[in-house]
C-alpha positions in Angstrom: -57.9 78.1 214.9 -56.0 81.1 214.9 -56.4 84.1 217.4 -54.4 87.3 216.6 -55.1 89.9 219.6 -54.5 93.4 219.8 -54.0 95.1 216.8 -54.1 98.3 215.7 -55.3 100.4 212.7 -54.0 103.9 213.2 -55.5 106.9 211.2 -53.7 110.5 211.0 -56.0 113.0 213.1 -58.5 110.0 214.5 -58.4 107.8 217.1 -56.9 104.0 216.7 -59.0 101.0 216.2 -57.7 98.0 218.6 -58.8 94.4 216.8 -58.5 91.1 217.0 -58.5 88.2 214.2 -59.8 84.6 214.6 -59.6 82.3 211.8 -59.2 79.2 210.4 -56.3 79.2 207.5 -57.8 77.6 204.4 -58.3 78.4 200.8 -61.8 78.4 200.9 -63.2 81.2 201.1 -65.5 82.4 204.4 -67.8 85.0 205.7 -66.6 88.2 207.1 -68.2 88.9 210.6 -67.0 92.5 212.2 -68.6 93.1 215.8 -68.3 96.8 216.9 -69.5 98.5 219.9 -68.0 101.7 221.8 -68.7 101.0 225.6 -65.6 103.1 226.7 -63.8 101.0 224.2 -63.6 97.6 225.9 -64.0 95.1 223.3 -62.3 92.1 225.7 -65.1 92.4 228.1 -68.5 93.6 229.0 -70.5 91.7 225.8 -73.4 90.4 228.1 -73.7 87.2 226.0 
């Protein structure tokens, strides 16, 4: 598996988006999943699972 952290997606007059990536390189095609949430913008910790 592959773990990307940290990146960011910058958008003129809004605030950045900090992401991270984990995959598995193949060429079959997978399912996108895309967790959000805006607790103070902590997305390393605080989940509750």
């Amino acid at each position: 598996m592959t773990i990307e952290k940290n990146h960011v997606l910058h958008s003129e007059g809004k605030k950045s988006i900090v992401y991270d990536l984990y995959f598995t390189k193949s060429s079959i095609k997978k399912p996108l999943v895309v967790f959000c949430h805006g607790y103070k913008g902590l997305k390393d910790w605080g989940l509750g699972i």
